[in-house]
CHARMM-style PDB file with segment names, atoms N, HN, CA, C and O in Angstrom:
ATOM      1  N   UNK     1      36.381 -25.889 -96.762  1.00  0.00      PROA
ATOM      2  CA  UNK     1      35.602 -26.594 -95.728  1.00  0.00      PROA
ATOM      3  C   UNK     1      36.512 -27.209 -94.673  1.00  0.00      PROA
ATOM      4  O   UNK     1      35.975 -27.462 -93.594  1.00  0.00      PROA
ATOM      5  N   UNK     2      37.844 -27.498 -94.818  1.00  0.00      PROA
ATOM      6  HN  UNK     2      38.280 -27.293 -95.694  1.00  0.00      PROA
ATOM      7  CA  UNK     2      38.761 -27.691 -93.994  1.00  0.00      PROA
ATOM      8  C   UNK     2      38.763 -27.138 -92.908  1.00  0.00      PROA
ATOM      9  O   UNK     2      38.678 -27.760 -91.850  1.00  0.00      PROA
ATOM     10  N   UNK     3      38.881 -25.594 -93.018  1.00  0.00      PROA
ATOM     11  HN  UNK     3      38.950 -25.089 -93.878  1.00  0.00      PROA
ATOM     12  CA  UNK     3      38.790 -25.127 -92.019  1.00  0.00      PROA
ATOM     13  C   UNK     3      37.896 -25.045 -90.498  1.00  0.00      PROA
ATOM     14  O   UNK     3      38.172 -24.854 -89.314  1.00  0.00      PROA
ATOM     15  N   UNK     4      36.510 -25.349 -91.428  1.00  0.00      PROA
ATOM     16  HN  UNK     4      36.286 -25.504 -92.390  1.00  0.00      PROA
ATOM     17  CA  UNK     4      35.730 -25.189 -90.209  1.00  0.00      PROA
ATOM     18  C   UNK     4      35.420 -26.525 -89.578  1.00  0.00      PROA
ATOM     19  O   UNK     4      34.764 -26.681 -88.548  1.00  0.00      PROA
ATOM     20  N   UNK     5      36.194 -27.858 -90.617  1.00  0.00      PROA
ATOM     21  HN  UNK     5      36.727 -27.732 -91.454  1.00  0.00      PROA
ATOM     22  CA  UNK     5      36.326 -28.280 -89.577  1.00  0.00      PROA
ATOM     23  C   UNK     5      37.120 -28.466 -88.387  1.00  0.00      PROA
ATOM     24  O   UNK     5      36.659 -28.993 -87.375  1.00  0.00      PROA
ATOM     25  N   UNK     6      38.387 -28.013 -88.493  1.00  0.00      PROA
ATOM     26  HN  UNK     6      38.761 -27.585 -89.315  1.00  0.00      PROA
ATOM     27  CA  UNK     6      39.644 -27.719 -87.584  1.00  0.00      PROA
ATOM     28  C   UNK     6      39.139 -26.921 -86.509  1.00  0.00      PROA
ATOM     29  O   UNK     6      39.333 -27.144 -85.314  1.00  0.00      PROA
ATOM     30  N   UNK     7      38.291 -25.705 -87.143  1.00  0.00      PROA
ATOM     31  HN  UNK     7      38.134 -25.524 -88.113  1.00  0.00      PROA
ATOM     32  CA  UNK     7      37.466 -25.100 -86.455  1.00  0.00      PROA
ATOM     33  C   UNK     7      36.782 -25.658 -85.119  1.00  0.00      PROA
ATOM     34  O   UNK     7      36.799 -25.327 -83.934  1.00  0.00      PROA
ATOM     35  N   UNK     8      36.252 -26.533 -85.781  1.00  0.00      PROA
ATOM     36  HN  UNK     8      36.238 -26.802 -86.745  1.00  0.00      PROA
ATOM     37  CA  UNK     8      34.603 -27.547 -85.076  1.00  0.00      PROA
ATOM     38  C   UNK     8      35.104 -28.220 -84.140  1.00  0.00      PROA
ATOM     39  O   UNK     8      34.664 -28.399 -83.004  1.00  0.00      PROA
ATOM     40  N   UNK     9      36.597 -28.824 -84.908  1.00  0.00      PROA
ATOM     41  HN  UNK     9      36.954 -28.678 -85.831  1.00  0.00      PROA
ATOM     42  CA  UNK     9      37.208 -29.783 -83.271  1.00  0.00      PROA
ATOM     43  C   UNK     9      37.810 -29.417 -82.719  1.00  0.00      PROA
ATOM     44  O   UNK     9      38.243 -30.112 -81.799  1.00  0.00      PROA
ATOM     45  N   UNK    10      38.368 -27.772 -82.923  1.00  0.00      PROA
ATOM     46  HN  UNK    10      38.017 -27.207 -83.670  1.00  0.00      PROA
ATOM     47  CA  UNK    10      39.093 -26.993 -81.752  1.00  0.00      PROA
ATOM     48  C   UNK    10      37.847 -26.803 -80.661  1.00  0.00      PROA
ATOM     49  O   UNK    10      37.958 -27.194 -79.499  1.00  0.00      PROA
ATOM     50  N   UNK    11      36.853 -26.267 -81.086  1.00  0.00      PROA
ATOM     51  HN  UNK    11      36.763 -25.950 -82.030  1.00  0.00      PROA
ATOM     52  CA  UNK    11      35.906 -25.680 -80.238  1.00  0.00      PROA
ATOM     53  C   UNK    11      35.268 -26.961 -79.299  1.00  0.00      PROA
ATOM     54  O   UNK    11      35.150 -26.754 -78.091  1.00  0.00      PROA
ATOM     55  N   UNK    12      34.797 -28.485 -79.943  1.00  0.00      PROA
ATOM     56  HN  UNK    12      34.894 -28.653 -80.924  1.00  0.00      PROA
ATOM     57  CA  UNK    12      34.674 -29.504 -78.932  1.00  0.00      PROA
ATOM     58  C   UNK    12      35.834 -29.427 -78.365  1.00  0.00      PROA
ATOM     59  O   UNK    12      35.604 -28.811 -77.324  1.00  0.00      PROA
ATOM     60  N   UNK    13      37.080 -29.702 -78.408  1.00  0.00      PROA
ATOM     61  HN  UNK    13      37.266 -30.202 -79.253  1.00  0.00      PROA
ATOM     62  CA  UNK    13      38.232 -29.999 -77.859  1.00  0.00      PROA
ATOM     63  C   UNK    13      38.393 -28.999 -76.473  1.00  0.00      PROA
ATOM     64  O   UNK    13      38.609 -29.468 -75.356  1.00  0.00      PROA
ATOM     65  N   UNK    14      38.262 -27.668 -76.729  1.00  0.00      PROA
ATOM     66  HN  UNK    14      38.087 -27.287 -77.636  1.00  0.00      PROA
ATOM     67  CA  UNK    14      38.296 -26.785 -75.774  1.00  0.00      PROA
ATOM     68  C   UNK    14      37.084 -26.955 -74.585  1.00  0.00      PROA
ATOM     69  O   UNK    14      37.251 -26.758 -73.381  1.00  0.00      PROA
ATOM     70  N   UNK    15      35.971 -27.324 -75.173  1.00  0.00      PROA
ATOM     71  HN  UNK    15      35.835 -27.484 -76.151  1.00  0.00      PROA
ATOM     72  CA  UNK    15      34.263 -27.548 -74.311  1.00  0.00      PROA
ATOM     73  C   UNK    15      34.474 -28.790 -73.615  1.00  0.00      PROA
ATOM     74  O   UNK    15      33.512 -29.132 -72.928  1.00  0.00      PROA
ATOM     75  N   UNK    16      35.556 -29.624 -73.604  1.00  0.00      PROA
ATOM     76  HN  UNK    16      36.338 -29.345 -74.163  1.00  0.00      PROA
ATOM     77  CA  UNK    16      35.455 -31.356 -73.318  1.00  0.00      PROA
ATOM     78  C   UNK    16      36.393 -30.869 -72.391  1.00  0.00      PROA
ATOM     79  O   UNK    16      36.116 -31.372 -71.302  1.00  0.00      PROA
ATOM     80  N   UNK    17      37.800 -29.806 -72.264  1.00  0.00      PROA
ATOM     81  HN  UNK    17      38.025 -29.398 -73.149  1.00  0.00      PROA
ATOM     82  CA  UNK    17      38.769 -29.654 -71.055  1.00  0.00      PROA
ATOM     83  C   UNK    17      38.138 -28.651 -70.371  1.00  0.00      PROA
ATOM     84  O   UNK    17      38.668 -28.228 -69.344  1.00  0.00      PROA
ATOM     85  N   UNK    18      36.901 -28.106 -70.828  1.00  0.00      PROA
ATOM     86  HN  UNK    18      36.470 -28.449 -71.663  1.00  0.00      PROA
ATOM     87  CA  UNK    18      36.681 -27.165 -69.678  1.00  0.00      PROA
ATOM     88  C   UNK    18      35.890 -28.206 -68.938  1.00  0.00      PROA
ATOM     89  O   UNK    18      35.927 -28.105 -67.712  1.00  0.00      PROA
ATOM     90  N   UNK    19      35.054 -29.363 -69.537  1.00  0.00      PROA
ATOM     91  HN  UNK    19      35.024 -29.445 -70.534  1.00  0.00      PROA
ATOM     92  CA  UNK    19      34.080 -29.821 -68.552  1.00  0.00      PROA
ATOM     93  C   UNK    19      34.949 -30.646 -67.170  1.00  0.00      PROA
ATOM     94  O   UNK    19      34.777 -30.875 -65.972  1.00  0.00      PROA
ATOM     95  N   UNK    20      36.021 -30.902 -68.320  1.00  0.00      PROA
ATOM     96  HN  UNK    20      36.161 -30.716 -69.293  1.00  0.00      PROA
ATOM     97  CA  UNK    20      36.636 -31.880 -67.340  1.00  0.00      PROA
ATOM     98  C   UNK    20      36.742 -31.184 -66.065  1.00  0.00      PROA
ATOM     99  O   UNK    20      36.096 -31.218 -65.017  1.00  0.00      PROA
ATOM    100  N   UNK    21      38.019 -30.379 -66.586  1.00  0.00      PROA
ATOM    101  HN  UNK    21      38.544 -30.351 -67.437  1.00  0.00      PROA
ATOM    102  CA  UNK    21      38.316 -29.576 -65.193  1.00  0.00      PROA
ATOM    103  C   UNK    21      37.485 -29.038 -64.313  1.00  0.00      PROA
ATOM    104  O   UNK    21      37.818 -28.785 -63.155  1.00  0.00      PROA
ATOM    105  N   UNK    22      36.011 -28.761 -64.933  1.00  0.00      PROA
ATOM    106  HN  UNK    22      35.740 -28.967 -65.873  1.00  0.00      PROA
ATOM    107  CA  UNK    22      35.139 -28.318 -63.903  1.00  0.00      PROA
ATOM    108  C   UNK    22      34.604 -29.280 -63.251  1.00  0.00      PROA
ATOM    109  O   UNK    22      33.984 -28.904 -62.256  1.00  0.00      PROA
ATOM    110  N   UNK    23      34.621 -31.106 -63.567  1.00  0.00      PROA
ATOM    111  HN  UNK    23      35.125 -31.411 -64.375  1.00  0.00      PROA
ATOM    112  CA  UNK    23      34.307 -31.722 -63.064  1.00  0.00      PROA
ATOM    113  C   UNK    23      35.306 -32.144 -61.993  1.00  0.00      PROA
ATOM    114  O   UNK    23      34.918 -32.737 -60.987  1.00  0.00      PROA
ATOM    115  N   UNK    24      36.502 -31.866 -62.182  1.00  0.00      PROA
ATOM    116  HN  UNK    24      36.818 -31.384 -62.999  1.00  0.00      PROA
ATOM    117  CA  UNK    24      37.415 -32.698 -61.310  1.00  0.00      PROA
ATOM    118  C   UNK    24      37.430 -31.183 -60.486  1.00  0.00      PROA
ATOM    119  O   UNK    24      37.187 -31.320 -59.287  1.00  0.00      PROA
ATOM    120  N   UNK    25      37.568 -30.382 -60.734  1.00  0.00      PROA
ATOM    121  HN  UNK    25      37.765 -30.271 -61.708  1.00  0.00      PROA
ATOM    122  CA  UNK    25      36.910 -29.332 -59.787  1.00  0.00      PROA
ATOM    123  C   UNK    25      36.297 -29.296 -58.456  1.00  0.00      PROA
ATOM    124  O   UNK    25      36.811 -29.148 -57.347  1.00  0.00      PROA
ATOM    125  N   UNK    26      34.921 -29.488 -58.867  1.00  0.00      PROA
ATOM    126  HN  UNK    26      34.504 -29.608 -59.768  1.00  0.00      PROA
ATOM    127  CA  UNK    26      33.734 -29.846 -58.534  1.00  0.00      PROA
ATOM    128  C   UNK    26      32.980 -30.916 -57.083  1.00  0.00      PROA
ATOM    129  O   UNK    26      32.065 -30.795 -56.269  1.00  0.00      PROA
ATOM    130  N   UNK    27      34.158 -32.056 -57.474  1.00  0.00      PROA
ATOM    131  HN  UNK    27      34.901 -32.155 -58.135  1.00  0.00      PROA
ATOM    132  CA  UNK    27      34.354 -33.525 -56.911  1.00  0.00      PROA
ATOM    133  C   UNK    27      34.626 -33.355 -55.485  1.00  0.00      PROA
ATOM    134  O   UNK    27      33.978 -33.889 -54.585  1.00  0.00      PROA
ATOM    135  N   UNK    28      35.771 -32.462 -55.318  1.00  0.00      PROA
ATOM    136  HN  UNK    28      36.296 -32.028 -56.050  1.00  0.00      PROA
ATOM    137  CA  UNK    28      36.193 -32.314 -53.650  1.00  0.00      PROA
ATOM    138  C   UNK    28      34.550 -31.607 -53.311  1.00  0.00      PROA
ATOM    139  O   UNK    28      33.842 -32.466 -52.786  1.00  0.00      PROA
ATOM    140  N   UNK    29      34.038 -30.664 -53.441  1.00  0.00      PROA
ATOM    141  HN  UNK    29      34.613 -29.966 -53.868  1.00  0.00      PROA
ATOM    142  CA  UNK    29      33.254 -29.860 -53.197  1.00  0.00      PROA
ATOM    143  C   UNK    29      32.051 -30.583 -53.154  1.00  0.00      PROA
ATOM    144  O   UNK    29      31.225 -30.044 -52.419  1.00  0.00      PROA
ATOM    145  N   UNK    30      31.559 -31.916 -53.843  1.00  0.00      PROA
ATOM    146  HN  UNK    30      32.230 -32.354 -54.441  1.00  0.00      PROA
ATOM    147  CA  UNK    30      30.450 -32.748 -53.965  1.00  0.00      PROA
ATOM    148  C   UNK    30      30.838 -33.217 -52.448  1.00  0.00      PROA
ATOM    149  O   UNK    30      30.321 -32.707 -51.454  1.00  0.00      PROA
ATOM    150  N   UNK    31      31.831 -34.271 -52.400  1.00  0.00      PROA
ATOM    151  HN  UNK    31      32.251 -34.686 -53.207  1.00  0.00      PROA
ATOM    152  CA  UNK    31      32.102 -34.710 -51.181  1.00  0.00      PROA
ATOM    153  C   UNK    31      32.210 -34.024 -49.944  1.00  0.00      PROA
ATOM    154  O   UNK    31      32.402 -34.753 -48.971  1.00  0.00      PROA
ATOM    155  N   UNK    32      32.146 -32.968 -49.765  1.00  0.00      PROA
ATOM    156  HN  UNK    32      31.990 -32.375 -50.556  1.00  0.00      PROA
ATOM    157  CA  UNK    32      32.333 -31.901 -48.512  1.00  0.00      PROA
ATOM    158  C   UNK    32      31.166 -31.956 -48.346  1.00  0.00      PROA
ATOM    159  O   UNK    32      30.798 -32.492 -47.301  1.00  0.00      PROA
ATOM    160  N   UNK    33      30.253 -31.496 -49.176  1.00  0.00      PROA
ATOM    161  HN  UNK    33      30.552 -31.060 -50.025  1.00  0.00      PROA
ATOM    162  CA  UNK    33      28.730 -31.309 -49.494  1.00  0.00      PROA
ATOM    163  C   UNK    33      28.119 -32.541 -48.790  1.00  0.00      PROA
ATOM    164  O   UNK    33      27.341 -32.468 -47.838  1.00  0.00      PROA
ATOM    165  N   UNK    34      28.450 -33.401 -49.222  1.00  0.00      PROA
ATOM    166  HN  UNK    34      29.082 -33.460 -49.995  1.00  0.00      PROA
ATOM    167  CA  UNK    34      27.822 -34.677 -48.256  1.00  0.00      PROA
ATOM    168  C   UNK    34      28.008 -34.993 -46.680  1.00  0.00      PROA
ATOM    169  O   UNK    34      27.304 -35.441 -45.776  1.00  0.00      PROA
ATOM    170  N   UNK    35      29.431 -34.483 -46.847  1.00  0.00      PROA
ATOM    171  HN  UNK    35      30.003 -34.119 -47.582  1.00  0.00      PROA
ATOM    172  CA  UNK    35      30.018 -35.020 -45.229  1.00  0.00      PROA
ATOM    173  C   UNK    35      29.696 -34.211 -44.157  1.00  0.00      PROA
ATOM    174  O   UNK    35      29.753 -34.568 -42.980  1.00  0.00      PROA
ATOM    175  N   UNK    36      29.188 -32.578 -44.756  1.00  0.00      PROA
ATOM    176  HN  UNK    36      29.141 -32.287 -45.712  1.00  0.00      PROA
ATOM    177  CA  UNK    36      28.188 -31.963 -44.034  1.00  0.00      PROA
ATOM    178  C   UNK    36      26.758 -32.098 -44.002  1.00  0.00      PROA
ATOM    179  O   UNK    36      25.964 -31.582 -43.215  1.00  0.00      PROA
ATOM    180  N   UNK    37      26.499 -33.035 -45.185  1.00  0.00      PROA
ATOM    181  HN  UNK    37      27.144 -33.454 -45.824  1.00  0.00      PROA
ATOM    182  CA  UNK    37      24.878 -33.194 -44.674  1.00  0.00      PROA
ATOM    183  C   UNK    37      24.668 -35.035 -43.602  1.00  0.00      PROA
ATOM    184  O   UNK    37      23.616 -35.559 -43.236  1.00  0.00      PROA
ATOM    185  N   UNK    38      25.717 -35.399 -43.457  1.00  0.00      PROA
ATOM    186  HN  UNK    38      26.572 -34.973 -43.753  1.00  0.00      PROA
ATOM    187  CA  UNK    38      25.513 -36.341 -43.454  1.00  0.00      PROA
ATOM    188  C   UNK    38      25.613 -36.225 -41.658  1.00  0.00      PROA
ATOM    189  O   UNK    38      24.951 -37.053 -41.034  1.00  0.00      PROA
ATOM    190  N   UNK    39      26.425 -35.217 -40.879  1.00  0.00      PROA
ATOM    191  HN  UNK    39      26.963 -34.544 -41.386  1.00  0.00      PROA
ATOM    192  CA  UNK    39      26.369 -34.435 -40.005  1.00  0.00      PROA
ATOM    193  C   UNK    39      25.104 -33.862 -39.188  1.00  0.00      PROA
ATOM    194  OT1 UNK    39      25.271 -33.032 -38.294  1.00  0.00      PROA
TER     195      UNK     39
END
Protein backbone atom coordinates (compact mmCIF):
# COMPACT_ATOMS: atom_id res chain seq x y z
CA UNK A 1 0.00 0.00 0.00
CA UNK A 2 3.07 2.18 0.16
CA UNK A 3 3.25 2.48 -3.06
CA UNK A 4 0.18 3.92 -4.13
CA UNK A 5 0.57 6.13 -1.84
CA UNK A 6 3.90 7.65 -3.21
CA UNK A 7 1.89 7.11 -6.13
CA UNK A 8 -1.14 9.46 -4.95
CA UNK A 9 1.30 12.29 -3.90
CA UNK A 10 3.35 12.16 -6.97
CA UNK A 11 0.24 12.61 -9.05
CA UNK A 12 -1.24 15.70 -6.59
CA UNK A 13 2.26 17.02 -6.56
CA UNK A 14 2.52 17.06 -10.39
CA UNK A 15 -1.56 18.54 -10.73
CA UNK A 16 -0.63 21.46 -7.99
CA UNK A 17 2.77 22.60 -10.47
CA UNK A 18 0.84 22.35 -13.41
CA UNK A 19 -1.94 24.61 -11.91
CA UNK A 20 0.47 26.84 -10.69
CA UNK A 21 2.28 27.49 -13.70
CA UNK A 22 -0.82 27.78 -15.61
CA UNK A 23 -1.88 30.27 -13.24
CA UNK A 24 1.15 32.40 -13.19
CA UNK A 25 0.85 31.87 -16.87
CA UNK A 26 -2.36 33.07 -17.27
CA UNK A 27 -2.00 36.43 -15.01
CA UNK A 28 -0.11 38.61 -17.68
CA UNK A 29 -2.88 37.56 -20.14
CA UNK A 30 -5.86 38.34 -17.44
CA UNK A 31 -4.36 41.81 -17.19
CA UNK A 32 -3.97 42.57 -20.98
CA UNK A 33 -7.52 41.28 -21.14
CA UNK A 34 -8.66 44.08 -19.01
CA UNK A 35 -6.51 46.91 -20.23
CA UNK A 36 -8.15 46.21 -23.54
CA UNK A 37 -11.52 46.19 -22.33
CA UNK A 38 -11.11 48.93 -20.29
CA UNK A 39 -10.15 50.86 -23.71
Amino acid sequence: MEVVGWTATAVVAVVVVLAVTLGVRSIPDAQRYLKMRRM
